[in-house]
MOPAC internal coordinates of N, CA, C and O (Angstrom, degrees):
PM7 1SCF
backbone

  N    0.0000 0     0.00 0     0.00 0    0    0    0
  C    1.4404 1     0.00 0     0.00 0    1    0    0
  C    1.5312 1   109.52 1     0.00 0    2    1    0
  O    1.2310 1   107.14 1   -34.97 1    3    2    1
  N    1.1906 1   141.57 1   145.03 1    3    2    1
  C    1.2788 1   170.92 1   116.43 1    5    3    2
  C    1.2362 1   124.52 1   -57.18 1    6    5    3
  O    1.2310 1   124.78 1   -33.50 1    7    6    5
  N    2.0396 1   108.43 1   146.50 1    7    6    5
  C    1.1811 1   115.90 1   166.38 1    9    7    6
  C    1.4396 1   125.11 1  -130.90 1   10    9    7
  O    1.2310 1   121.12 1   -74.93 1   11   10    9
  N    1.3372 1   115.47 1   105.07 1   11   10    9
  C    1.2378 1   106.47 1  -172.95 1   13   11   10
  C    1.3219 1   135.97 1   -70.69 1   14   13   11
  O    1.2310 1   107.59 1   -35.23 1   15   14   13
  N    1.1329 1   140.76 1   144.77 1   15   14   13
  C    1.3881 1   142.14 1  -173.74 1   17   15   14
  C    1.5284 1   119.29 1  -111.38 1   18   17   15
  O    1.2310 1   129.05 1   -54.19 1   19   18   17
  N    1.5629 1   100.17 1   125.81 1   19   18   17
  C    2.0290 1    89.49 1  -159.78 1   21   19   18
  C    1.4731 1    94.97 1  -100.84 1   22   21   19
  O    1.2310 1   125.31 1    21.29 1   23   22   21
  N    1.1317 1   107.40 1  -158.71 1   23   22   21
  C    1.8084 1   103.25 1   179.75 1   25   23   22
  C    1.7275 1    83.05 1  -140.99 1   26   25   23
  O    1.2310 1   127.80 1   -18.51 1   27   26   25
  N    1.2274 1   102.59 1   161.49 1   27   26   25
  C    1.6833 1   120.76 1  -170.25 1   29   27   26
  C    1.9685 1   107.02 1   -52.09 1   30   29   27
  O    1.2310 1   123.31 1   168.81 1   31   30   29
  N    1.5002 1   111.25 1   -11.19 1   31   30   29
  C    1.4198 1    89.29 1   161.37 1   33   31   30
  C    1.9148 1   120.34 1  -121.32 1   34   33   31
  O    1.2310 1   132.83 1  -148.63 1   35   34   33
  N    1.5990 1    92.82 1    31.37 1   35   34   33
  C    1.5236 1   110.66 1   174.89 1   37   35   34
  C    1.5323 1   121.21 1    62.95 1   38   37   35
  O    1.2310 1   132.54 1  -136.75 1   39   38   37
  N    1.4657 1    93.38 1    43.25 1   39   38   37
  C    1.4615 1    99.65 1   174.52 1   41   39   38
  C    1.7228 1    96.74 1  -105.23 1   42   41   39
  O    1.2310 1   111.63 1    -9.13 1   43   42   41
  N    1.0947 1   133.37 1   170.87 1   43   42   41
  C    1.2862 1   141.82 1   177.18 1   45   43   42
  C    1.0384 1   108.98 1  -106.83 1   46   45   43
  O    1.2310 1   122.63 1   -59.06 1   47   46   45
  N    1.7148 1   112.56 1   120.94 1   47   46   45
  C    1.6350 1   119.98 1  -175.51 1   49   47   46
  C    1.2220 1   109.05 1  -104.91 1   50   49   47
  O    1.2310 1   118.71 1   133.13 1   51   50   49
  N    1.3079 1   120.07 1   -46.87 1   51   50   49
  C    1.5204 1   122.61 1   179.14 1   53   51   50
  C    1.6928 1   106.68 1  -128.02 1   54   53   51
  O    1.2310 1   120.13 1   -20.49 1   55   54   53
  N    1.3819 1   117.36 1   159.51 1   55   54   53
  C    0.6837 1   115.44 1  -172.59 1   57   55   54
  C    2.0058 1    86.56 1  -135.96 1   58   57   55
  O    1.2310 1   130.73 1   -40.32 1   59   58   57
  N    1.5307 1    96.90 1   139.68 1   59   58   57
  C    1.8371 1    84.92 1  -169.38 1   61   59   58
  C    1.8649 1    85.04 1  -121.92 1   62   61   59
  O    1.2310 1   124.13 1   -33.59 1   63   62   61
  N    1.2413 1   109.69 1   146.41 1   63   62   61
  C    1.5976 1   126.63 1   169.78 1   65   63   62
  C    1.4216 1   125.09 1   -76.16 1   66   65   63
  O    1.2310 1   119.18 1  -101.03 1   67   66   65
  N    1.2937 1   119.17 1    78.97 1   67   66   65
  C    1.2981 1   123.11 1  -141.52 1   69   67   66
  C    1.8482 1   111.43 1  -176.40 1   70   69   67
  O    1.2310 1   118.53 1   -41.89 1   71   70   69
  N    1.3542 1   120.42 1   138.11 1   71   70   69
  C    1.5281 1   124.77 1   160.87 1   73   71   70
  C    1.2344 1   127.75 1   -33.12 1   74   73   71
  O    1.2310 1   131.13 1   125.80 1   75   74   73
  N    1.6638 1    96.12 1   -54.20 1   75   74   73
  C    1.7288 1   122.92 1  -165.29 1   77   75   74
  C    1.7374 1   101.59 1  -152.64 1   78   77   75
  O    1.2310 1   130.96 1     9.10 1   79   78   77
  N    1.5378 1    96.45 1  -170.90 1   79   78   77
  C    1.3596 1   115.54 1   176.22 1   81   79   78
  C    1.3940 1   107.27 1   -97.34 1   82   81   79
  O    1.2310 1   115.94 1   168.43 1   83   82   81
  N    1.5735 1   125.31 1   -11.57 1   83   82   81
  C    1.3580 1   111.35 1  -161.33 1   85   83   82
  C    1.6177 1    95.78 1   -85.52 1   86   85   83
  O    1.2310 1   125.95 1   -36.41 1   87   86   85
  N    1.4663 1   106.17 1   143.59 1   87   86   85
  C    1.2978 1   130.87 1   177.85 1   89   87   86
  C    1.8449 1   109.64 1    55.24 1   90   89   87
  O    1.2310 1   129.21 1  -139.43 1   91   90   89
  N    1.2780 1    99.86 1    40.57 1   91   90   89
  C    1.5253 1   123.05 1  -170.32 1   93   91   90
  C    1.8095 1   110.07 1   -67.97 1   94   93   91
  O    1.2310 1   102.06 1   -32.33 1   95   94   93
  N    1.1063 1   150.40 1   147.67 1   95   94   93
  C    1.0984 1   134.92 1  -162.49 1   97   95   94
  C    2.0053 1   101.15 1  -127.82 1   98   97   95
  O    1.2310 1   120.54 1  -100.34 1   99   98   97
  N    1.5971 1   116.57 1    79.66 1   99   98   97
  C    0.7270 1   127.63 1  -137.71 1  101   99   98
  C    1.8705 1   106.41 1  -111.38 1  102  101   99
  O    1.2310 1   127.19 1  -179.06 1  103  102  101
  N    1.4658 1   103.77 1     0.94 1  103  102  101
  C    1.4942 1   120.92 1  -142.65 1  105  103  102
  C    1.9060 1    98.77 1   -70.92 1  106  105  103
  O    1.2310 1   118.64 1   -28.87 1  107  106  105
  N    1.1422 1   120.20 1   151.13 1  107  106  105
  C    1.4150 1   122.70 1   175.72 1  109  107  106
  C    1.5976 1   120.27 1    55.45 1  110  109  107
  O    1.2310 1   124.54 1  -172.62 1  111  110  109
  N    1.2491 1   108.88 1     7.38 1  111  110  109
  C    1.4577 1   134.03 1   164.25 1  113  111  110
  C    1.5892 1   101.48 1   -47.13 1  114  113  111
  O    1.2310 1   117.19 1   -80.04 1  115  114  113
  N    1.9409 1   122.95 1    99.96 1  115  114  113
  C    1.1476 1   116.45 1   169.57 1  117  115  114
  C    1.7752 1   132.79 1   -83.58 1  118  117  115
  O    1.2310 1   132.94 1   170.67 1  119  118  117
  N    1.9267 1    92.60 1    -9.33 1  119  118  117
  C    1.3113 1    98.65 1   174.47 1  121  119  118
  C    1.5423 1   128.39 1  -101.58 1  122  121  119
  O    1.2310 1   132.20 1  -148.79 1  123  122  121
  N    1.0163 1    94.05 1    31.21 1  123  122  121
  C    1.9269 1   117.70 1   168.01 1  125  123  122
  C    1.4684 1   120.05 1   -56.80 1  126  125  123
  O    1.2310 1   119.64 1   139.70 1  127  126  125
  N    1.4397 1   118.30 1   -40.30 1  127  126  125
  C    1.4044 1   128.30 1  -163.25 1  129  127  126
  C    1.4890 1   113.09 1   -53.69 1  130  129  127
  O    1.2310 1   110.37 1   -47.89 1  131  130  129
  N    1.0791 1   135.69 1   132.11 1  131  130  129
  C    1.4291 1   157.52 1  -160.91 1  133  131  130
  C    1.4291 1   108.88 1    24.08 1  134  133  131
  O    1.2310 1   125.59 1  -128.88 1  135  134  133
  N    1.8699 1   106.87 1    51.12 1  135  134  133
  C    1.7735 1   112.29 1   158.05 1  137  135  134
  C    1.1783 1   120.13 1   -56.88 1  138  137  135
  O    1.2310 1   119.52 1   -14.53 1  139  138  137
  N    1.0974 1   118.52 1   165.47 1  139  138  137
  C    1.5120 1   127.24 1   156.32 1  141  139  138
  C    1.5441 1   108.12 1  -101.15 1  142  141  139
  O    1.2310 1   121.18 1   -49.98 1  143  142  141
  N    1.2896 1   115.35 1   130.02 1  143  142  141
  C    0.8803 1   136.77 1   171.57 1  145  143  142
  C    1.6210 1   133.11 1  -137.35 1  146  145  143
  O    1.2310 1   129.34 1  -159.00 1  147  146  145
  N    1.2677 1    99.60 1    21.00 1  147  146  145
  C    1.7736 1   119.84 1  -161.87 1  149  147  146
  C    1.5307 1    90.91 1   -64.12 1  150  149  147
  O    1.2310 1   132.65 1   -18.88 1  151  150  149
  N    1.4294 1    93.16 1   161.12 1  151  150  149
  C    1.6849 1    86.04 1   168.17 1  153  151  150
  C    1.6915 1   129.31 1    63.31 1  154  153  151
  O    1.2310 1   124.06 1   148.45 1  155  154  153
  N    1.1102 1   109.82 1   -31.55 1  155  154  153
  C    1.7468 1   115.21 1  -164.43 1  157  155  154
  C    1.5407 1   109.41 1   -69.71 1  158  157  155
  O    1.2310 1   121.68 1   -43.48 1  159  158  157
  N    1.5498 1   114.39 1   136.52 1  159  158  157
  C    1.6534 1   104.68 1   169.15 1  161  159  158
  C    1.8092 1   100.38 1   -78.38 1  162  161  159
  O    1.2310 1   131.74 1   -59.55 1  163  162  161
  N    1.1236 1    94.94 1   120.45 1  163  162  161
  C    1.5532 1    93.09 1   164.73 1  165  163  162
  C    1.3412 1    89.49 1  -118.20 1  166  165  163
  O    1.2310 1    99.31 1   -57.48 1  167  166  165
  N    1.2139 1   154.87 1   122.52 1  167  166  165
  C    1.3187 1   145.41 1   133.80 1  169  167  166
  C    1.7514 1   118.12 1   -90.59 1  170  169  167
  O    1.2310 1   119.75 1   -35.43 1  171  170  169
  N    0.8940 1   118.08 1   144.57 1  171  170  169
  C    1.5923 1   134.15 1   178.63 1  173  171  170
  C    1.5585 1    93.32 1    45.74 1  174  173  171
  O    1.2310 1   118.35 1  -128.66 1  175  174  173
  N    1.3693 1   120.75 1    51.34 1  175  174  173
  C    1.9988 1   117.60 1   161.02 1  177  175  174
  C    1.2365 1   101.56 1   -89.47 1  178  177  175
  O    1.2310 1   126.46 1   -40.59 1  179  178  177
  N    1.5080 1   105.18 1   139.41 1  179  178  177
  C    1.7485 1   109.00 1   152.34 1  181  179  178
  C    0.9999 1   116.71 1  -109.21 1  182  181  179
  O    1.2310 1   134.22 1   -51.89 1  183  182  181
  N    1.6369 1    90.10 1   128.11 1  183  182  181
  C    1.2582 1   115.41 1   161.83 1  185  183  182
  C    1.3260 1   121.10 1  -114.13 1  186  185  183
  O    1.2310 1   122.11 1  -109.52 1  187  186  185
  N    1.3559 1   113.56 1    70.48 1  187  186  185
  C    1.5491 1   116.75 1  -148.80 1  189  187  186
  C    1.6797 1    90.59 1  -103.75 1  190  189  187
  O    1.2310 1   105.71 1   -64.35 1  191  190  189
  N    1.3362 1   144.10 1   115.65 1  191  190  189
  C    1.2877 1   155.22 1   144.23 1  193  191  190
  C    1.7435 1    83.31 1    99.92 1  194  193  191
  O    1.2310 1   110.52 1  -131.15 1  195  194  193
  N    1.2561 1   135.43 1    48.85 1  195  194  193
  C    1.1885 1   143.00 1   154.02 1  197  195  194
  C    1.6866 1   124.31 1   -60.08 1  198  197  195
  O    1.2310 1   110.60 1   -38.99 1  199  198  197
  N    0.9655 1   135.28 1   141.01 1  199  198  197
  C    1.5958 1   125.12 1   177.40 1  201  199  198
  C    1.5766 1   109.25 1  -103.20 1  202  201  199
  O    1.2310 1   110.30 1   -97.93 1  203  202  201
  N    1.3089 1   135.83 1    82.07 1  203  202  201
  C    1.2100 1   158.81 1  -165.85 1  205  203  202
  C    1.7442 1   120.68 1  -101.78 1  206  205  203
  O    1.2310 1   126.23 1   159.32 1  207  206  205
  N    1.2311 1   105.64 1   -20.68 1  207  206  205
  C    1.3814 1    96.59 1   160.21 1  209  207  206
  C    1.7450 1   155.35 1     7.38 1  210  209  207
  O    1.2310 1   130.34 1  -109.67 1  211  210  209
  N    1.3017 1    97.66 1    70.33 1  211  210  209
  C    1.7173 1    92.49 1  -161.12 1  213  211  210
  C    1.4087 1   122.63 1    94.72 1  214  213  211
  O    1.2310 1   120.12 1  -169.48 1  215  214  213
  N    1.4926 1   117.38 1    10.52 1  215  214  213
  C    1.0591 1   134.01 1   155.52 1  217  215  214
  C    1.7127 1   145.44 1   -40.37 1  218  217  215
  O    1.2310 1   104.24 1   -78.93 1  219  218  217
  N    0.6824 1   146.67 1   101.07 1  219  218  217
  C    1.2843 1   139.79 1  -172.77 1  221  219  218
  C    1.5728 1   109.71 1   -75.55 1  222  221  219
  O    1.2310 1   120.96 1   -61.86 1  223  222  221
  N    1.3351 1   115.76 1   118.14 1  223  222  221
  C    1.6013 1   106.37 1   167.53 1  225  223  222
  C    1.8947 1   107.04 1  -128.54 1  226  225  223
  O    1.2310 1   131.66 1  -161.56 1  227  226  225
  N    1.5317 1    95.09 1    18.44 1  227  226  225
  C    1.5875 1    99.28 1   176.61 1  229  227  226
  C    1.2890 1   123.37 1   -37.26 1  230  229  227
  O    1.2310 1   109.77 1   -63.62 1  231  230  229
  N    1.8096 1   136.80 1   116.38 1  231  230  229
  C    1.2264 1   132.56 1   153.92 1  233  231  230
  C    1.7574 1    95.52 1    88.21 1  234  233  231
  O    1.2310 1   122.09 1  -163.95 1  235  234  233
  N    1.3308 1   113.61 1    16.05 1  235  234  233
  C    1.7776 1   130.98 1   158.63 1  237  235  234
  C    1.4419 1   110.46 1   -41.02 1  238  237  235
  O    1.2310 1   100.15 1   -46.66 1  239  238  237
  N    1.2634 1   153.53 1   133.34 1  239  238  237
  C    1.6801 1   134.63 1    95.12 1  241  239  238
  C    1.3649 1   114.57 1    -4.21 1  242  241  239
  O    1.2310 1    92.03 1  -150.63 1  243  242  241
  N    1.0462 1   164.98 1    29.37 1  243  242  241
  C    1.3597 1   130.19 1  -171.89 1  245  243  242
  C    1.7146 1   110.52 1   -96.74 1  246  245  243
  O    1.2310 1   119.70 1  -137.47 1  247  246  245
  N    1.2376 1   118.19 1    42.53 1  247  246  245
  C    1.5310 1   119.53 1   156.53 1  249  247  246
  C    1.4232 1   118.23 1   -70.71 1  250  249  247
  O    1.2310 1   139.75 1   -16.41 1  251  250  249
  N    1.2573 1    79.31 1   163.59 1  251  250  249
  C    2.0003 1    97.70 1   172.36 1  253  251  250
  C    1.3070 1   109.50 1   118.30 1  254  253  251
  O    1.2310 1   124.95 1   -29.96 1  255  254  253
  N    1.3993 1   108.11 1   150.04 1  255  254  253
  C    1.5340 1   125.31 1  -178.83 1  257  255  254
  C    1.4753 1   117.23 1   -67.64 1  258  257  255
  O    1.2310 1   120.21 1  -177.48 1  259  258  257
  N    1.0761 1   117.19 1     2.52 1  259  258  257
  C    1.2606 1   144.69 1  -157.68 1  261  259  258
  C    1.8772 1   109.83 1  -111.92 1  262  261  259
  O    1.2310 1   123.79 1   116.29 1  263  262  261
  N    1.2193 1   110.34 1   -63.71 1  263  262  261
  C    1.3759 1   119.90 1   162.00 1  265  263  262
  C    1.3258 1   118.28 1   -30.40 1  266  265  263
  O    1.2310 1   123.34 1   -56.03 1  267  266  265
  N    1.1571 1   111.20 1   123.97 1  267  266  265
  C    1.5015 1   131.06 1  -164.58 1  269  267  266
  C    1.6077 1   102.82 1  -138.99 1  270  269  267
  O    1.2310 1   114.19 1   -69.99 1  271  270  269
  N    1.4641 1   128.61 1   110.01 1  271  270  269
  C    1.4331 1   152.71 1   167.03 1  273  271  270
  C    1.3763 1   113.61 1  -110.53 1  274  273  271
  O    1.2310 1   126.28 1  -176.62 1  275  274  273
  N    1.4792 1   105.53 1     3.38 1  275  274  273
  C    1.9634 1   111.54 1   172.61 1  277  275  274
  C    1.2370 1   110.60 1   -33.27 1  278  277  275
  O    1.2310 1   108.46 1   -63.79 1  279  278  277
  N    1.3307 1   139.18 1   116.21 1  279  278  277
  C    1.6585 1   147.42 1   136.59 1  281  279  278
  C    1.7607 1    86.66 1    98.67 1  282  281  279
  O    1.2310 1   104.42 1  -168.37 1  283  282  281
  N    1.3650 1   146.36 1    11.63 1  283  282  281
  C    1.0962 1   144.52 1  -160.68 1  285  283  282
  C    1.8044 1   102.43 1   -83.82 1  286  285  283
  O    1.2310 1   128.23 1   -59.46 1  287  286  285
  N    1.5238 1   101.75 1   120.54 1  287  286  285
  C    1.3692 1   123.02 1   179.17 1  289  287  286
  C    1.3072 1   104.49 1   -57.43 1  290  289  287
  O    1.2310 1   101.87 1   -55.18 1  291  290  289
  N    0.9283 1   150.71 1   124.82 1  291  290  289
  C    1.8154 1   147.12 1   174.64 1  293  291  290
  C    1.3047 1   106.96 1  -161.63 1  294  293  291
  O    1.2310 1   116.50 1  -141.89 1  295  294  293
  N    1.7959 1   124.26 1    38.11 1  295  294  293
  C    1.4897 1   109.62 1   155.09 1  297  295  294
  C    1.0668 1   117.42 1   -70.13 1  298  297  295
  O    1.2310 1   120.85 1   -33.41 1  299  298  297
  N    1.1362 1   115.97 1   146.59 1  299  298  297
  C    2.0521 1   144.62 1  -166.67 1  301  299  298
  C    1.5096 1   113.35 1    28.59 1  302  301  299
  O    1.2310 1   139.62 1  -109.11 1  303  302  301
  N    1.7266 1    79.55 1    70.89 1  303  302  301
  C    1.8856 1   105.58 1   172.02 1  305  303  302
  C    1.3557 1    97.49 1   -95.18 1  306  305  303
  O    1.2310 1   122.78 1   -15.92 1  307  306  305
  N    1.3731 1   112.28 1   164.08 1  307  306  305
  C    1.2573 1   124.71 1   133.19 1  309  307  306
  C    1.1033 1   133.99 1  -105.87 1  310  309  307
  O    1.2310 1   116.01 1   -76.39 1  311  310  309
  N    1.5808 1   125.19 1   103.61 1  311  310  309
  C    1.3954 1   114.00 1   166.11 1  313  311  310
  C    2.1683 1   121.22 1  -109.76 1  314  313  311
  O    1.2310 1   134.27 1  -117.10 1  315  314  313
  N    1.4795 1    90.01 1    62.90 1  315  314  313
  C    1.5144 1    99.59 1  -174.43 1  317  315  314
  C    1.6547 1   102.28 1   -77.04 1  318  317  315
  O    1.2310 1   129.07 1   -48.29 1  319  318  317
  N    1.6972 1   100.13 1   131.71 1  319  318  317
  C    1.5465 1   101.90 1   170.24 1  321  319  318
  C    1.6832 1   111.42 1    66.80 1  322  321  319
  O    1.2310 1   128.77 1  -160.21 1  323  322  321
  N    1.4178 1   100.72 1    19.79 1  323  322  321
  C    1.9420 1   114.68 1   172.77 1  325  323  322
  C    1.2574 1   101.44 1   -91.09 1  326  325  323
  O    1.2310 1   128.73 1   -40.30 1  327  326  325
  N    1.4251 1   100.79 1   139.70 1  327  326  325
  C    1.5790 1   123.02 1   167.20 1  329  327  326
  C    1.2107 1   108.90 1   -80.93 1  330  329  327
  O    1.2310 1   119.85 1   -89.18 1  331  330  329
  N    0.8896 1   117.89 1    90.82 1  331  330  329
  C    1.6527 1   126.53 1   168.31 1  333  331  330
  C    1.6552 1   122.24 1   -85.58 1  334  333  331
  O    1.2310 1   125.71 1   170.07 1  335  334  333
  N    1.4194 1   106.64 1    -9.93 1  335  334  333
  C    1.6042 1   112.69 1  -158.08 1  337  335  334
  C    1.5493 1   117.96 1   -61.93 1  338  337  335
  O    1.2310 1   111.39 1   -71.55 1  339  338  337
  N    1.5354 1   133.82 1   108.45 1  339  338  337
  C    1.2132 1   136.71 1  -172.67 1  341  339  338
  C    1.3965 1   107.65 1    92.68 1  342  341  339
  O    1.2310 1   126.30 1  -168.44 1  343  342  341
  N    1.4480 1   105.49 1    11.56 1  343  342  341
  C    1.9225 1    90.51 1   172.06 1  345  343  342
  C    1.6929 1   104.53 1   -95.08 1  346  345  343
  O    1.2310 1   119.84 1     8.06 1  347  346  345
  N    1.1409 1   117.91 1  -171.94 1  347  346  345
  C    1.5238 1   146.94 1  -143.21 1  349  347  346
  C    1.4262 1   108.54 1  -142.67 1  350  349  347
  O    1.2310 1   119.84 1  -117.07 1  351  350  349
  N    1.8663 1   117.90 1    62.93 1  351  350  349
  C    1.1768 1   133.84 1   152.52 1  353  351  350
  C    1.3928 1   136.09 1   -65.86 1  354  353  351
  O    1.2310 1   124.84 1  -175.63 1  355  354  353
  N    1.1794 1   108.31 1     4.37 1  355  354  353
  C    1.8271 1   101.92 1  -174.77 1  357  355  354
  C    1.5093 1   110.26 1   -61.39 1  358  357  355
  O    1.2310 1   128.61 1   -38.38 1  359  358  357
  N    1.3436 1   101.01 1   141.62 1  359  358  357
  C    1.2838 1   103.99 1   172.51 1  361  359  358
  C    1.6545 1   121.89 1    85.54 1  362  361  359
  O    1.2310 1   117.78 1  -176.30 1  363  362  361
  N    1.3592 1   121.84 1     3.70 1  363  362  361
  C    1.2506 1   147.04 1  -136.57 1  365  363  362
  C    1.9103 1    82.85 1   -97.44 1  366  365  363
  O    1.2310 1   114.41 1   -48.24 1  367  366  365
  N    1.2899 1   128.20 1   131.76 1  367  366  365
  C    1.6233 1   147.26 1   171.92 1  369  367  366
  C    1.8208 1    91.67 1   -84.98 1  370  369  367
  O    1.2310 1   119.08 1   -75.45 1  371  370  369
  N    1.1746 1   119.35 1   104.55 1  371  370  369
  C    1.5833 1   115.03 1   162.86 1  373  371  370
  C    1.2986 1   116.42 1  -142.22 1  374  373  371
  O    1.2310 1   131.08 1  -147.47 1  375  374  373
  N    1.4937 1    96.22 1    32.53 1  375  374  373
  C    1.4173 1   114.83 1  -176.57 1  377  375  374
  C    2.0754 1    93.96 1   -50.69 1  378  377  375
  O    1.2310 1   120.80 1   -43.00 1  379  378  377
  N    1.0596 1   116.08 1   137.00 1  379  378  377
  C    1.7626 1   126.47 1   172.77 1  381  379  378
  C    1.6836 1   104.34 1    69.04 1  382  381  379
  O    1.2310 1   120.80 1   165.95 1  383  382  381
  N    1.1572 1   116.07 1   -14.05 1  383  382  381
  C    1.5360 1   108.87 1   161.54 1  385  383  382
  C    1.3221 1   128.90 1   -51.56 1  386  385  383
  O    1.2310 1   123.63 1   -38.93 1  387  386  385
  N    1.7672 1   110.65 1   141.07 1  387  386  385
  C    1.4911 1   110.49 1   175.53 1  389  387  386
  C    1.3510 1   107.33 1  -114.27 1  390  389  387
  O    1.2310 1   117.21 1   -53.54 1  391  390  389
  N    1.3349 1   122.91 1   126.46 1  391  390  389
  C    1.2744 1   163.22 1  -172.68 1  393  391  390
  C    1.3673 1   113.43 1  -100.81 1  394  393  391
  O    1.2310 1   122.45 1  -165.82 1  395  394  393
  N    1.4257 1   112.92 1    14.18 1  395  394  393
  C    1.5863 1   115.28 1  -175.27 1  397  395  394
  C    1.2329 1   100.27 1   -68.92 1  398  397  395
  O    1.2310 1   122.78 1   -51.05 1  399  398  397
  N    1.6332 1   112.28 1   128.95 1  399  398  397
  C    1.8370 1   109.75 1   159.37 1  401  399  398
  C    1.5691 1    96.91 1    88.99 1  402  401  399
  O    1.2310 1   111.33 1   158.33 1  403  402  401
  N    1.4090 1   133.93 1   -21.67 1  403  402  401
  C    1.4855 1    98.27 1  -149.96 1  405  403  402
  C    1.7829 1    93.60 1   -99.71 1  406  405  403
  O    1.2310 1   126.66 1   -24.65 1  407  406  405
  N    1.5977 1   104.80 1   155.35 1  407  406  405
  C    1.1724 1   126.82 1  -156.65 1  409  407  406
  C    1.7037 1    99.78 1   -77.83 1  410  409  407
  O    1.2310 1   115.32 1   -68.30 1  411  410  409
  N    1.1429 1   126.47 1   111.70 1  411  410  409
  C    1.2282 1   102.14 1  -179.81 1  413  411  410
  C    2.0341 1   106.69 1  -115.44 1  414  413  411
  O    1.2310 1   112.31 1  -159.50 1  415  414  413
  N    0.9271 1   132.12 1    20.50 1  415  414  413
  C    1.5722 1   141.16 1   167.11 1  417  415  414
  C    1.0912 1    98.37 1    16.96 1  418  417  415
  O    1.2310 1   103.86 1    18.37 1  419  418  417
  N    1.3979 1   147.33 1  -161.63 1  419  418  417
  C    1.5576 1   163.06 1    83.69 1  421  419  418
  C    1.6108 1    88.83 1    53.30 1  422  421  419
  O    1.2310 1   100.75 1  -166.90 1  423  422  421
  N    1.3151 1   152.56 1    13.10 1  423  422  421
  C    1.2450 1   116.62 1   163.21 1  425  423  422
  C    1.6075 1   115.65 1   -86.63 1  426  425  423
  O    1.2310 1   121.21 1   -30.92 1  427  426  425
  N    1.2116 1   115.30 1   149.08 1  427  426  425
  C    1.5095 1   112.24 1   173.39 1  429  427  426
  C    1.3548 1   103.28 1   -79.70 1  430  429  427
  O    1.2310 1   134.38 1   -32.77 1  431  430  429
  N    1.6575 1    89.79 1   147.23 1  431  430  429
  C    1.4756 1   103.42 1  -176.52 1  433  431  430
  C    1.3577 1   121.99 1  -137.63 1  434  433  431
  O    1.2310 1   123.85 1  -162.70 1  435  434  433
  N    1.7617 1   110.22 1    17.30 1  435  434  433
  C    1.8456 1   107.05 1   178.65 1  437  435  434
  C    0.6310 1   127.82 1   -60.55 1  438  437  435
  O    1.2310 1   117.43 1   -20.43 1  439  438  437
  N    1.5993 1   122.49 1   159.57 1  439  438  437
  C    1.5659 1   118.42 1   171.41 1  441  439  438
  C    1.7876 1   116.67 1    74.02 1  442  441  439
  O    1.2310 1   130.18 1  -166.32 1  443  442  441
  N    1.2951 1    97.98 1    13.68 1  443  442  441
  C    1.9518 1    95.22 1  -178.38 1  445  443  442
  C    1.2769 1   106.74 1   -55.36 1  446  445  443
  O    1.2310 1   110.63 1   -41.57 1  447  446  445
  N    1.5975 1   135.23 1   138.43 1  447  446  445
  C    1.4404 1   125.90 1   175.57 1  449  447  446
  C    2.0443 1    68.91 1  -107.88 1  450  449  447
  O    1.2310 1   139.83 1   -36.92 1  451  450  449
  N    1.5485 1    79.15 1   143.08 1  451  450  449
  C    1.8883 1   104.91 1   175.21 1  453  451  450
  C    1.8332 1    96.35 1  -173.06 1  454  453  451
  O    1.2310 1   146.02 1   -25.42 1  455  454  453
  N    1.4094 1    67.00 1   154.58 1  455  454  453
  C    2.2321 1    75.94 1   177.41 1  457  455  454
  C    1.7391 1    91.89 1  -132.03 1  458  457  455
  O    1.2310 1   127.62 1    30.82 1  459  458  457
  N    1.8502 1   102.95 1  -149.18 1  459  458  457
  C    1.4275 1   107.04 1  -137.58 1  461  459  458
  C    1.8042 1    80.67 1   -93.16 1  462  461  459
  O    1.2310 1   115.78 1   166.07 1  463  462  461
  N    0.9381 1   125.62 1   -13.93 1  463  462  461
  C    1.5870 1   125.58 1   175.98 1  465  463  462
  C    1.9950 1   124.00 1   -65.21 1  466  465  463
  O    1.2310 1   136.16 1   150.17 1  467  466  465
  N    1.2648 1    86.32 1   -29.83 1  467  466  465
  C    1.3016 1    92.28 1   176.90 1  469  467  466
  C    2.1962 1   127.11 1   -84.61 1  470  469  467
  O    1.2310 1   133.12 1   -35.70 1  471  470  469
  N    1.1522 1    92.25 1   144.30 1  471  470  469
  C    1.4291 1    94.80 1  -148.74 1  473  471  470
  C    1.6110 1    90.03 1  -123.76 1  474  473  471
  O    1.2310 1   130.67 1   -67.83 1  475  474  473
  N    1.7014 1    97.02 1   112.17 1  475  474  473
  C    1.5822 1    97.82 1   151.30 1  477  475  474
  C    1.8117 1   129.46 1  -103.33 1  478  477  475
  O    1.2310 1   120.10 1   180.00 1  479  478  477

């Protein structure tokens, strides 16, 4: 089984070999940029130095101690109302990202590069 991954005008960019997204192995993935990902449990995926760009991860799972967003490209994402809690953002590009709502608990967060566009 497979899961495909569409991009915000429902074309299919990647297609990952796999049940689900949770604990998905997603890392350095350059065809990420404006996925859809609304809704999806991803818990503990890396997407660690991912190219995500314009992405949607609105109303995501993406908790867990496990979750990895290390060096992950994500200017003008959405992650509104994302579970972020206990993931592993350092270093995370969200320069113009909106961050409205999303839960971020125990995740690390040093080193965020963000400017005056981005909205938590």
């Amino acid at each position: 089984m497979s899961v495909e991954i569409k991009n915000l005008d429902g074309e299919v960019v990647f297609v990952f070999p796999g049940d689900s997204l949770v604990e998905a192995n997603l890392s350095n993935n350059k065809n990420l940029g404006r996925a859809d990902f609304r809704g999806q449990d991803m818990r503990n995926v890396n997407l660690g130095g991912a190219h995500c760009r314009g992405a949607d991860f609105s109303g995501a799972d993406m908790s867990g101690q496990k979750t990895c967003l290390v060096y992950a490209q994500c200017q003008d994402a959405k992650f509104v109302g994302t579970n972020l809690e206990g993931a592993d953002m350092e270093r995370i590009n969200i320069c113009g990202a909106d961050l409205t709502g999303a839960r971020k608990n125990g995740a690390r967060t040093s080193y965020w590069h963000w400017d005056e566009d981005t909205k938590f």
